[in-house]
Rosetta silent file (secondary structure, phi, psi, omega in degrees, C-alpha in Angstrom):
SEQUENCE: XXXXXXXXXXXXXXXXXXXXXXXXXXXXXXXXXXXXXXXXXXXXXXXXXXXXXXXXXXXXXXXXXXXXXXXXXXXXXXXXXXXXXXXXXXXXXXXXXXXXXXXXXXXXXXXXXXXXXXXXXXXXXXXXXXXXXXXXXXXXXXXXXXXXXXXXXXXXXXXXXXXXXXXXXXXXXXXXXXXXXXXXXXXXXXXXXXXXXXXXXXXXXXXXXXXXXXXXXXXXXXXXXXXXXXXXXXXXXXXXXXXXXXXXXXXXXXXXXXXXXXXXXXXXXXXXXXX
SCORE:     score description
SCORE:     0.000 S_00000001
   1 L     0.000  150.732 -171.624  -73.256   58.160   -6.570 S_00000001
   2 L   -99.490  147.964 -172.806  -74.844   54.892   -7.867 S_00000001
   3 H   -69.471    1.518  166.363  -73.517   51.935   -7.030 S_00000001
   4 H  -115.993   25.605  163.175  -72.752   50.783  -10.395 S_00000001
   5 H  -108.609  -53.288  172.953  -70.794   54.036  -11.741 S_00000001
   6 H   -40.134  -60.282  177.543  -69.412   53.242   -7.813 S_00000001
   7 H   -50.290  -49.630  174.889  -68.523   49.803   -8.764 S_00000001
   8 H   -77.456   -7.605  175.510  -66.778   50.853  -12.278 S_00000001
   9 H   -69.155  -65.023 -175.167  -64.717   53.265  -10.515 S_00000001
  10 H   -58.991  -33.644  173.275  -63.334   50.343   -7.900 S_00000001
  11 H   -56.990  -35.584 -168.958  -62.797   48.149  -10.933 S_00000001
  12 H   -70.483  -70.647  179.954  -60.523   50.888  -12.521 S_00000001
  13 H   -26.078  -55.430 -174.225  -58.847   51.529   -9.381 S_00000001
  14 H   -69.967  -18.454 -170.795  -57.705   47.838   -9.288 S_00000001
  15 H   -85.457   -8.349  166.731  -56.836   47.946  -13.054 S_00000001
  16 H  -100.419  -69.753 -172.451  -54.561   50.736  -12.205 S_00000001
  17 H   -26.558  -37.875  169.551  -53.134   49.682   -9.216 S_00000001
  18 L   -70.141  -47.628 -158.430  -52.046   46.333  -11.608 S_00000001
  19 L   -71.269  -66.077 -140.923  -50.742   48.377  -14.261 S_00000001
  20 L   -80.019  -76.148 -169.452  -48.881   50.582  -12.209 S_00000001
  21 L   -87.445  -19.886  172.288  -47.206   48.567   -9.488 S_00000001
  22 L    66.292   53.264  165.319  -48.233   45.098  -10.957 S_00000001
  23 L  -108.429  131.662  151.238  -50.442   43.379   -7.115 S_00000001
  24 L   -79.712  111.588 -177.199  -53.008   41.920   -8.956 S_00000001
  25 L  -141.711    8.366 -160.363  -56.576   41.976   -7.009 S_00000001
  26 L   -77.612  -25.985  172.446  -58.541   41.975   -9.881 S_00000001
  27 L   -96.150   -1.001  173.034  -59.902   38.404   -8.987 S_00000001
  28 E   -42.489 -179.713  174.891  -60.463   39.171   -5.615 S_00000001
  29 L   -99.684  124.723 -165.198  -64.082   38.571   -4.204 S_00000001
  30 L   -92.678   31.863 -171.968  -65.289   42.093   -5.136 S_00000001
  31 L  -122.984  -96.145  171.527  -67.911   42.048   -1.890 S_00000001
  32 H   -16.220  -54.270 -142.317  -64.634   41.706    0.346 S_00000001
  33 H  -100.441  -20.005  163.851  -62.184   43.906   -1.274 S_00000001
  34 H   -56.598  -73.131  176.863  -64.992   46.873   -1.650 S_00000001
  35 H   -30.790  -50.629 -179.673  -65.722   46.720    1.792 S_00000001
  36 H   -68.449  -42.717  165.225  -61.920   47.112    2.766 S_00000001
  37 H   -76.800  -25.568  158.066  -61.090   49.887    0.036 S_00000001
  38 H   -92.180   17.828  165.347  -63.730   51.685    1.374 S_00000001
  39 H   -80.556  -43.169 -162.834  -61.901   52.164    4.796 S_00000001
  40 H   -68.857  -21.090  178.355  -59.129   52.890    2.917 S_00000001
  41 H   -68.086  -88.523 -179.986  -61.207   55.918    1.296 S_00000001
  42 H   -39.914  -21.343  164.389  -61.550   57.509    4.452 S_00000001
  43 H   -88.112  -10.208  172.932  -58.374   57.092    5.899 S_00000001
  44 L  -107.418   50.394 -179.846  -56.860   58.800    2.632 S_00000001
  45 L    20.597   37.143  173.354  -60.145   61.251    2.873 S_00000001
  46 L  -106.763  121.458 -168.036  -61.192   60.541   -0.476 S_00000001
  47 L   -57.091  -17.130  153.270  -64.500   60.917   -1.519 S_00000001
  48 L  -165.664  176.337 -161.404  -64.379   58.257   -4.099 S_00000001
  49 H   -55.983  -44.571 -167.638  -62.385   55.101   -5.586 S_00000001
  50 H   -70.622  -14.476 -179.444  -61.591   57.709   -8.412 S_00000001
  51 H  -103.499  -25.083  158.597  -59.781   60.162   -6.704 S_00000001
  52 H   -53.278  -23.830  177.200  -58.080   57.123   -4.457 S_00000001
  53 H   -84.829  -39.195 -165.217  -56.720   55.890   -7.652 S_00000001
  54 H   -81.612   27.553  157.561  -55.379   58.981   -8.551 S_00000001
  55 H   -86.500  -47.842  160.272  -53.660   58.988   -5.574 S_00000001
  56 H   -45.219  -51.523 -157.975  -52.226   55.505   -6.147 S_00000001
  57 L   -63.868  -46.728 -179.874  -51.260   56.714   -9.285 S_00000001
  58 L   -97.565  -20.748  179.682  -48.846   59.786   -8.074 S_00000001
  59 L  -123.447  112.500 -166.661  -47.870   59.151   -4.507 S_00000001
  60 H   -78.802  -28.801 -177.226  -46.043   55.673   -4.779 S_00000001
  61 H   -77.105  -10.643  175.404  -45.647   55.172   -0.649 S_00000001
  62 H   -49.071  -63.191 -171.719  -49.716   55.376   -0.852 S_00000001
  63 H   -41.420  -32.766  165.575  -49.567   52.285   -2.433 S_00000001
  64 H   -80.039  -28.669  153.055  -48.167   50.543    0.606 S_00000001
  65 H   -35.027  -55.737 -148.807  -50.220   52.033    3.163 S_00000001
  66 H   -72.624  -39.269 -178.851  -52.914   50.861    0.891 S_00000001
  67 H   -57.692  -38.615  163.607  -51.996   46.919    0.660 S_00000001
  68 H   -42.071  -48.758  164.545  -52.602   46.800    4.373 S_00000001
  69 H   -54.221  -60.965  170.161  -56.255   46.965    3.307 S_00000001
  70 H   -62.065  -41.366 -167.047  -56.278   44.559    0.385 S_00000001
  71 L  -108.197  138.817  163.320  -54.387   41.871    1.588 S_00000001
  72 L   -52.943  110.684 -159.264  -55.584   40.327    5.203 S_00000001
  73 L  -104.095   -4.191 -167.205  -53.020   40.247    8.316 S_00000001
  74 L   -82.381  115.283  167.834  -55.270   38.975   11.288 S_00000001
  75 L  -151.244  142.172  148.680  -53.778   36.108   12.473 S_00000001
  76 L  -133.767 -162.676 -140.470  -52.185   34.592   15.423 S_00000001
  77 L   -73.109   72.053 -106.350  -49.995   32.412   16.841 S_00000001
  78 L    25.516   57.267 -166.172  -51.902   28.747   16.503 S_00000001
  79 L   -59.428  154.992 -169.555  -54.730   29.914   15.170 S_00000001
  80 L    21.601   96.172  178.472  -57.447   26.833   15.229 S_00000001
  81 H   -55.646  -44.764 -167.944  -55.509   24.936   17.508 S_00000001
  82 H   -69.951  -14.544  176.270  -57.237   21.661   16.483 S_00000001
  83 H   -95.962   -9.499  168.426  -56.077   22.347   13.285 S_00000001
  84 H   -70.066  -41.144  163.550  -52.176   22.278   14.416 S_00000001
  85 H   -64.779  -52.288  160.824  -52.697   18.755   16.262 S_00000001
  86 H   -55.816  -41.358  176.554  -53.812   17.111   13.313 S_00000001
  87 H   -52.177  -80.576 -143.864  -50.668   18.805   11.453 S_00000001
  88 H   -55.760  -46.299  178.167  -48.642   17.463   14.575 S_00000001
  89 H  -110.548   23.160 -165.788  -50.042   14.085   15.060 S_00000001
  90 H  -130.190  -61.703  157.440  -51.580   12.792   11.950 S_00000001
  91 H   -53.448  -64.536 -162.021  -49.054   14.434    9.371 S_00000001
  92 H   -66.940    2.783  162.881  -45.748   14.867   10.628 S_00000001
  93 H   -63.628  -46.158  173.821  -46.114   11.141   11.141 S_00000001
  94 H   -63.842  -38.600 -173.056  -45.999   10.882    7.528 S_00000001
  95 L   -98.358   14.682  174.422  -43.595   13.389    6.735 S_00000001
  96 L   -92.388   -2.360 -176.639  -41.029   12.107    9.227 S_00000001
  97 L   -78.275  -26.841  178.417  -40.513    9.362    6.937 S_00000001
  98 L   -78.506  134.044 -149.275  -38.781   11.782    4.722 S_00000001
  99 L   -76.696   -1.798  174.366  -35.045   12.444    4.811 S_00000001
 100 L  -174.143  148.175 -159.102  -35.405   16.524    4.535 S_00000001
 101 E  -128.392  156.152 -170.796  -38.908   18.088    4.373 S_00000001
 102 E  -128.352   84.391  134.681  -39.824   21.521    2.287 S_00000001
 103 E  -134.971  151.421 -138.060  -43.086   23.736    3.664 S_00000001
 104 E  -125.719  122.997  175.532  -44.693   26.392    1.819 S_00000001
 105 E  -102.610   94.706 -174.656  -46.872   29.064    4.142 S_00000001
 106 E  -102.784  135.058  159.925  -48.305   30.608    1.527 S_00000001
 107 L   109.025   44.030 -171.553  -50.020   34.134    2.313 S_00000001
 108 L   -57.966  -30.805 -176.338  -47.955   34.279    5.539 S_00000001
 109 L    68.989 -120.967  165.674  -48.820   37.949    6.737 S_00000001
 110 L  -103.482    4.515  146.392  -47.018   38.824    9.452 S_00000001
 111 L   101.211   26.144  175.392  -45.522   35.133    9.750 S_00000001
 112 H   -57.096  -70.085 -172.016  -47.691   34.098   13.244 S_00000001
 113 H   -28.119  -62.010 -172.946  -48.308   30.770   11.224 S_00000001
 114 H   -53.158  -43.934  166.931  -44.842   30.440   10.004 S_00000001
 115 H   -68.945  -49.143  173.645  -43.585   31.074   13.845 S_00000001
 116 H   -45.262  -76.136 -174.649  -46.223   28.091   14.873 S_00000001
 117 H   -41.200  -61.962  157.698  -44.837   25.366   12.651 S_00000001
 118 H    -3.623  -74.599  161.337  -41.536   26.318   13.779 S_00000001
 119 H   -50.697  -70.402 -177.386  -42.314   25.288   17.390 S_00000001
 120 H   -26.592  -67.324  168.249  -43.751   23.174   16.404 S_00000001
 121 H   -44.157  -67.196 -150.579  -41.535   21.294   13.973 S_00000001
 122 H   -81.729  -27.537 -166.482  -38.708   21.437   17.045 S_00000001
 123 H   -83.085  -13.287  150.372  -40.978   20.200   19.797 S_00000001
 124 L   -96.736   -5.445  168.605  -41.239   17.311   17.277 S_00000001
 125 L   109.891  -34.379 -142.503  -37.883   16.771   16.311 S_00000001
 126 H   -88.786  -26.013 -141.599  -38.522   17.729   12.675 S_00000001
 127 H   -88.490    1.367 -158.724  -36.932   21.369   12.678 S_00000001
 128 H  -102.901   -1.108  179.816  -33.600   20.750   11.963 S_00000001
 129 L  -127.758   42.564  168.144  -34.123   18.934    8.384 S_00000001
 130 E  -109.973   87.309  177.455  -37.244   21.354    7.444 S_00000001
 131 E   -65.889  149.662  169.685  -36.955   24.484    5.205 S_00000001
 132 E  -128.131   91.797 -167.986  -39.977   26.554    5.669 S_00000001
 133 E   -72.103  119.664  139.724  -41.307   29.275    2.793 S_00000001
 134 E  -104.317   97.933 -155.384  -43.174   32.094    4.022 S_00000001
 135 E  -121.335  136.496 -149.483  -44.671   33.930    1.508 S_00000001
 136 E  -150.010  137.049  155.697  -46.568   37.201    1.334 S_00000001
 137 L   -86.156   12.371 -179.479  -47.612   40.230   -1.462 S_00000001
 138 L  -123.143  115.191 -148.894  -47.132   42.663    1.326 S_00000001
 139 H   -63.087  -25.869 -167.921  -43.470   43.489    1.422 S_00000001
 140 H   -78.868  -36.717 -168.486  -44.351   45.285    5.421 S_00000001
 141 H   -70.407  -41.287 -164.113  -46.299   41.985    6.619 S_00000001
 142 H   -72.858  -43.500  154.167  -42.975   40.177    5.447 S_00000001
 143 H   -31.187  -51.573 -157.122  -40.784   43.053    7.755 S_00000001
 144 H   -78.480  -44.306 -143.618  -43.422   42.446   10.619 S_00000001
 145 H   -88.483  -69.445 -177.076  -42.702   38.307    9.774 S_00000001
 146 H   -31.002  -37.816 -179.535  -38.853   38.684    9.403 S_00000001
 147 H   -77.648  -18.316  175.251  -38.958   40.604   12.954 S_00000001
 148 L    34.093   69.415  157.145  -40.799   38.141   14.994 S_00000001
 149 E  -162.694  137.332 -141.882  -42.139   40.551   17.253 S_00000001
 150 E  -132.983  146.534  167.722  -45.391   40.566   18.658 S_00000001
 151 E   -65.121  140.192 -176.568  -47.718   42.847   21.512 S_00000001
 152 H   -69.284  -46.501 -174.370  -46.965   41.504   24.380 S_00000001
 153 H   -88.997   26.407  143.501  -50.870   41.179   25.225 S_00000001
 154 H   -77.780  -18.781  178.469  -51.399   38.765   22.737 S_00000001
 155 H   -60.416  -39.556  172.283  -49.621   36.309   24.140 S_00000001
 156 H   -47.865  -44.078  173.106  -52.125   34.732   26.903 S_00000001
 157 H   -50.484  -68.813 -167.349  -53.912   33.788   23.202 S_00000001
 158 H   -52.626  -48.002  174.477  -51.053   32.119   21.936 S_00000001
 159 H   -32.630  -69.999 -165.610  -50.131   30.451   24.859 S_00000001
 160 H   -83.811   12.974  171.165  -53.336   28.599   25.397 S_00000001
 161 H  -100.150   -8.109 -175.837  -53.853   27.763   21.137 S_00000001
 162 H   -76.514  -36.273  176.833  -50.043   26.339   22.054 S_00000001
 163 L   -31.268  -60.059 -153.541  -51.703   24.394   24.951 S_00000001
 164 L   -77.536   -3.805 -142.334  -54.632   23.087   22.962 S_00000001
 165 L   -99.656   11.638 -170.660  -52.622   22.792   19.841 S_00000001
 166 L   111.066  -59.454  149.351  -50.632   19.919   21.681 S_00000001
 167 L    50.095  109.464  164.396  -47.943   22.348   22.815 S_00000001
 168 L   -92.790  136.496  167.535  -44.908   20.425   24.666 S_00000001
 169 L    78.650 -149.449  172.367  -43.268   22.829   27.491 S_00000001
 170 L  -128.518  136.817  173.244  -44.088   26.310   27.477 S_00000001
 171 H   -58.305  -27.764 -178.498  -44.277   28.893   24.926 S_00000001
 172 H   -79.840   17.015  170.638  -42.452   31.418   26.521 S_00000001
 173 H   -97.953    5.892 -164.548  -39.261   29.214   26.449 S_00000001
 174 L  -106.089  -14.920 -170.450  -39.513   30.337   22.202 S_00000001
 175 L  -123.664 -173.523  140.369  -39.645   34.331   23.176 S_00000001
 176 L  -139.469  113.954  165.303  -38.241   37.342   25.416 S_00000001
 177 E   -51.930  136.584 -161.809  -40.217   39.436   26.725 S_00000001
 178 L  -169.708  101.230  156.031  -38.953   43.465   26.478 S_00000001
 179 L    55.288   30.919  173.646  -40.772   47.074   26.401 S_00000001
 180 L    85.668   10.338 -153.268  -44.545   45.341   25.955 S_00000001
 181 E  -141.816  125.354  178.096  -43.319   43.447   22.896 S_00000001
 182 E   -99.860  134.597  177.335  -42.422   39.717   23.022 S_00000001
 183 E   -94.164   97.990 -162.604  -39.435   38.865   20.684 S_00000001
 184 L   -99.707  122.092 -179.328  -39.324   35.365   19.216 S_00000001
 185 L   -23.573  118.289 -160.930  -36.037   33.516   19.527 S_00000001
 186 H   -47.737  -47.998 -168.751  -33.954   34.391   16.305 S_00000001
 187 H   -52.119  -16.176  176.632  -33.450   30.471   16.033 S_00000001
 188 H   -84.663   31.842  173.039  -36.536   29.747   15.149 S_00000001
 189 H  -148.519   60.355  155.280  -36.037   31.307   11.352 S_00000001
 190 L   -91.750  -12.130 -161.429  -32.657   29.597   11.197 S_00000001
 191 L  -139.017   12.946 -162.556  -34.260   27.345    8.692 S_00000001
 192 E  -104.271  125.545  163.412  -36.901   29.606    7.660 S_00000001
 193 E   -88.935  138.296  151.651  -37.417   31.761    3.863 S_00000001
 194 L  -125.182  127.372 -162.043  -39.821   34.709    3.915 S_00000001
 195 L  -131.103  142.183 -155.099  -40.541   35.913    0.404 S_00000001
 196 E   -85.860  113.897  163.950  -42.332   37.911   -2.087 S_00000001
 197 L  -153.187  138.399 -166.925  -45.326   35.701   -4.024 S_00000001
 198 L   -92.598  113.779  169.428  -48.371   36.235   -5.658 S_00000001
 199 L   -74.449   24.367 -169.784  -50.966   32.871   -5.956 S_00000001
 200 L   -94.878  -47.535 -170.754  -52.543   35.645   -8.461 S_00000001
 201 L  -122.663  -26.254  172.753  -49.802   35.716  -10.894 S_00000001
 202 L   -58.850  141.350  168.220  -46.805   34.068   -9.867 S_00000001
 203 L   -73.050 -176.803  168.983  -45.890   30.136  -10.669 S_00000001
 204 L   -79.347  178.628 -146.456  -44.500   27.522   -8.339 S_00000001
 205 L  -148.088  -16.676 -176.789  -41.341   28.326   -6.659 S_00000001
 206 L   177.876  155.307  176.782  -40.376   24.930   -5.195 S_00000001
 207 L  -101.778  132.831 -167.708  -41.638   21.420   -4.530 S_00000001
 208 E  -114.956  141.035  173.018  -42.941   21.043   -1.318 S_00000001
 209 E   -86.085  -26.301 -176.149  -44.116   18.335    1.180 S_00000001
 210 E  -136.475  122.273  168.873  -46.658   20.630    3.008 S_00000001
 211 E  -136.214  133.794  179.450  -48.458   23.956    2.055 S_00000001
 212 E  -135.874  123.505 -165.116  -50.902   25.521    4.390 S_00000001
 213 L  -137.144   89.077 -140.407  -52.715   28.202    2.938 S_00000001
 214 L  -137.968  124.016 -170.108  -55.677   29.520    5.812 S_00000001
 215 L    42.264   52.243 -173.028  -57.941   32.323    5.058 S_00000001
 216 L  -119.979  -76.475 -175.659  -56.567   33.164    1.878 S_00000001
 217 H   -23.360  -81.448 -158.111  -59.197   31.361   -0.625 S_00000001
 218 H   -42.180  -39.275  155.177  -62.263   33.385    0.906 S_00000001
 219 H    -8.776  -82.182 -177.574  -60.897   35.963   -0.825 S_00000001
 220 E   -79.853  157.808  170.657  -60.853   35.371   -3.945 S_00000001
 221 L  -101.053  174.151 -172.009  -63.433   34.259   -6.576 S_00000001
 222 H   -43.024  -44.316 -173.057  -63.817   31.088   -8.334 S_00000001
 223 H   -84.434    9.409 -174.734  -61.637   31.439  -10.922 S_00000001
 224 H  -118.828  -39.379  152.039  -58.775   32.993   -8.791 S_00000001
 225 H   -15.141  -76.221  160.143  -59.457   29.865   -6.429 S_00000001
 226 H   -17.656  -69.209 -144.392  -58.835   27.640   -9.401 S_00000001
 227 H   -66.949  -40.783 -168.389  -55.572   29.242  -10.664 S_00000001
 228 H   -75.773  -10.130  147.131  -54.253   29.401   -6.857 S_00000001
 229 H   -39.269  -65.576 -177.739  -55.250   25.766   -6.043 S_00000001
 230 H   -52.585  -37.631 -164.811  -53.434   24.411   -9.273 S_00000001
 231 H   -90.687    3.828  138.729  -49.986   26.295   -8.304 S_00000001
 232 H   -75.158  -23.327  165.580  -50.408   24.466   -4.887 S_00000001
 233 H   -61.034  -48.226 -178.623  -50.917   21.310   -6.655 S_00000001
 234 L   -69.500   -8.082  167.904  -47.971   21.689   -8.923 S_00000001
 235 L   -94.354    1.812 -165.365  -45.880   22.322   -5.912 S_00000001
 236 E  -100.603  162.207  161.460  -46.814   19.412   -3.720 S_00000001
 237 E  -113.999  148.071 -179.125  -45.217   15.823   -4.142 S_00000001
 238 E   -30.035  123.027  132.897  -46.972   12.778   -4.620 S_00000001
 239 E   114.333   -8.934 -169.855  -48.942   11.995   -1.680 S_00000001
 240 E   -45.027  156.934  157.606  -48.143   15.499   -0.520 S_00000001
 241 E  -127.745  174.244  175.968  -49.992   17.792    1.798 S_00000001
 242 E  -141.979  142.008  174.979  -52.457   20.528    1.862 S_00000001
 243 E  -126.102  155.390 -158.538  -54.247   22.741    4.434 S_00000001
 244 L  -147.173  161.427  172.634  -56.798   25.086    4.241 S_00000001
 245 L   -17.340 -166.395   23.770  -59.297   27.603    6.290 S_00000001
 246 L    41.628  -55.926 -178.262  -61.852   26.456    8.615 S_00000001
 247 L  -109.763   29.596 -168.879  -63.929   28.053    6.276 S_00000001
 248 L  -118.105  160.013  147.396  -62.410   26.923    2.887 S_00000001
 249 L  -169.213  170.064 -166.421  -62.498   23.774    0.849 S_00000001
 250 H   -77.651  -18.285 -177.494  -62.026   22.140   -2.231 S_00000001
 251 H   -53.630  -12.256 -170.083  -65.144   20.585   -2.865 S_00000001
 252 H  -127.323   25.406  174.542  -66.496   23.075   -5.586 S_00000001
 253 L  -100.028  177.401 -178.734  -63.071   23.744   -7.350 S_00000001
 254 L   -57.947  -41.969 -146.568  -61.758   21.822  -10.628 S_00000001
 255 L  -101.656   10.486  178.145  -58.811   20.245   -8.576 S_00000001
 256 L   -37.978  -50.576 -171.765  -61.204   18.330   -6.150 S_00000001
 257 L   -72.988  -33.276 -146.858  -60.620   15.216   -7.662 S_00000001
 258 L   -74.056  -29.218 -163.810  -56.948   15.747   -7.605 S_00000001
 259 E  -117.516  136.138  154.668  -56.857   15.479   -3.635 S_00000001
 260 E  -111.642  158.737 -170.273  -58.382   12.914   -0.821 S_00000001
 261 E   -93.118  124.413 -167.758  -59.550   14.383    2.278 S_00000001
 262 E   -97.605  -56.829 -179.886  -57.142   13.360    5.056 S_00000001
 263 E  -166.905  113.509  175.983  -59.310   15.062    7.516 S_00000001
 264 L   -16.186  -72.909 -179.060  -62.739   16.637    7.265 S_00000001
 265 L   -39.328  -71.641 -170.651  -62.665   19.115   10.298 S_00000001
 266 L   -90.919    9.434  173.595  -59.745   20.246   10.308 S_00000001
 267 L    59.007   61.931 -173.029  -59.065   20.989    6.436 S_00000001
 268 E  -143.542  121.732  153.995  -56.417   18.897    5.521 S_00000001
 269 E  -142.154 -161.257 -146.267  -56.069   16.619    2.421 S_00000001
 270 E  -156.310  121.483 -172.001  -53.390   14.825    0.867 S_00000001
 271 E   -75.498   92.890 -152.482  -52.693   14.896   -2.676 S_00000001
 272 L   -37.011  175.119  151.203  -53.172   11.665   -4.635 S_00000001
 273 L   -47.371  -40.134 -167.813  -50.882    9.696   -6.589 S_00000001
 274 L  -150.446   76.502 -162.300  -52.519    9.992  -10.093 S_00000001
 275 L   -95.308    0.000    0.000  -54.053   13.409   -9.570 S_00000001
């Protein structure tokens, strides 16, 4: 098959896959989301995008199986430590001024992120007048994030991104260990939403002081960039903040101007006044 009969095939596939169930992926970076759907061909042994949609089409639990593959879940537990110390000692200076604080984790996964700031927040003080949003299109990554439980051998990572990440005390005073699978302390979602949201199609949902949004953007193409930039802008408050990838930034979208860069490195900026 040629790759451009290949190509109009994958295009369909997402154009059903919209229709039908309404996940939008149609703006995706179509280099990315090939690559990923064509694992997914082989684990549902189908010899091409066209007979995967018409699998999609008729067996409705496919479709969830299948979202593991479209949307990305690898994460853990302070991932780029260096970028949690700047959160912890550059930001939450700022946002401690504020008498109750709103942040929005958008594209949350299985909620590793969502569990950092947590700690985080209480090893600063901050957690008990913080709401936290964790938001995901993949209703099982939201299950995995509601459940706060994690392999057991991941933890020597987290531990030592808690270390570097600033980390007061020890992580293992936040979990219990059980049957290979560390459990994270219920309390730490006491203040926490995790929720269904699309930056594809969906609007803002809440005004926020902080949104950190990390390996999401690389996704997507420019114009899916755009739209999901703006509905973090419209959710931020003056002066507000925003974090991003390692490997993302703002510099070649429309909303550039809109933001100053609080810090270079670590992918943080802070949303002007008269944006």
């Amino acid at each position: 098959m040629s790759d451009k009969v290949e190509d109009i095939e994958l295009r369909l596939l997402l154009q059903a896959i919209f229709e039908r169930y309404h996940y939008d992926f149609r703006g995706y970076s179509m280099a990315s989301i090939k690559r990923r759907l064509s694992q997914a061909k082989s684990r549902f042994q189908c010899d091409t995008f066209s007979q995967l949609q018409g699998r999609v089409l008729h067996e409705a639990d496919v479709l969830a199986s299948l979202l593991s593959y479209l949307t990305v879940q690898v994460s853990e537990l302070f991932r780029d430590p260096h970028y949690f110390r700047v959160l912890r000692e550059e930001v939450f200076p700022h946002l401690r001024t504020y008498p109750s604080l709103k942040i929005w984790v958008a594209g949350c996964g299985d909620g590793e992120e969502v569990y950092s700031l947590s700690i985080m927040l209480r090893e600063e003080g901050l957690d008990d007048r913080t709401m936290i949003y964790g938001t995901d299109v993949n209703p099982q990554a939201l299950r995995k994030a509601e459940a706060g439980v994690y392999d057991l051998d991941r933890l020597p990572l987290f531990t030592k991104n808690h270390q570097l990440a600033g980390g007061k005390g020890s992580l293992s005073d936040y979990y219990t260990a059980a049957y290979g699978a560390a459990v994270f302390d219920k309390s730490l979602r006491k203040n926490v939403v995790f929720s269904d949201h699309s930056l594809v199609s969906d609007a803002v949902f809440a005004e926020v002081h902080l949104v950190s949004c990390r390996n999401v953007l690389i996704y997507f193409d420019r114009e899916l960039q755009n739209r999901a930039i703006g509905v973090m802008l419209d959710s931020l408050i003056r002066r507000g903040f925003l974090g991003l990838g390692s490997k993302e930034t703002l510099r070649f979208t429309q909303h550039v101007a809109a933001f100053d860069e609080f810090s270079r490195e670590a992918r943080v900026y802070q949303k002007r006044s008269d944006p």
